[in-house]
C-alpha positions, 0 to 999 in steps of 0.5 A, spaced: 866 913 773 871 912 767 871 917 762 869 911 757 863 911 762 861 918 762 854 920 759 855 927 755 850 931 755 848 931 748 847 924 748 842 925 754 839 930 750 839 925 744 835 920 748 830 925 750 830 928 743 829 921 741 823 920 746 819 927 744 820 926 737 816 919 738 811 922 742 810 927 737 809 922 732 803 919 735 799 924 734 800 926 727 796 924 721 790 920 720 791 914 724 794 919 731 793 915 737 791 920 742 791 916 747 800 912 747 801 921 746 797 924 753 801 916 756 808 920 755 805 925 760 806 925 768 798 925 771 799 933 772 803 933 765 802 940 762 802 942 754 801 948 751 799 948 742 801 954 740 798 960 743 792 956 746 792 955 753 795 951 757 792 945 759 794 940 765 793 933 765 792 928 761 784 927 760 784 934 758 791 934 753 787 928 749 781 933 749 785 938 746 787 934 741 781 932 739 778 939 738 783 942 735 785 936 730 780 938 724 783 945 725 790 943 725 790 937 719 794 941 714 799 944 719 806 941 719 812 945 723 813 943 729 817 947 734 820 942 740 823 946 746 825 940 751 828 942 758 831 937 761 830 936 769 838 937 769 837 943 767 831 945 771 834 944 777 841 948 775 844 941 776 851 940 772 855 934 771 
């Protein structure tokens, strides 16, 4: 692979950045779509809301959006931690 057709990390990590940020984007305001948020997650996808427990897979990920929307309207600050598969498998390039 050239150097001209290398992919840096920081723009792997944009692109995946550019997928979290879409996906939170799903389930905010009014008009949330609970149903495209849990699609960006693998069948056996886990997520955690703040301190609540964690919840695996996607029919019990909408739940909790559901549940905790009228809870959580107002609240705006959001914190992405994204690990990319690169790095979870120790992997460099």
């Amino acid at each position: 692979m050239s150097a001209q057709e290398t992919i840096t990390d920081l723009e792997v990590e944009s692109a995946h950045m550019k997928v979290v940020r879409s996906q939170l984007k799903s389930a905010e305001g009014e008009q949330a779509d609970y149903d495209l948020f849990v699609s960006y997650f693998t069948e056996d996808g886990t997520y955690q809301f703040d301190n609540f427990d964690v919840r695996r897979g996607r029919k019990n990920i909408k739940q909790m959006f559901s549940d905790l929307y009228p809870l959580v309207k107002g609240y705006s600050q959001t914190t992405i931690r994204l690990r990319s598969r690169y790095q979870e498998l120790g992997a460099t390039r």
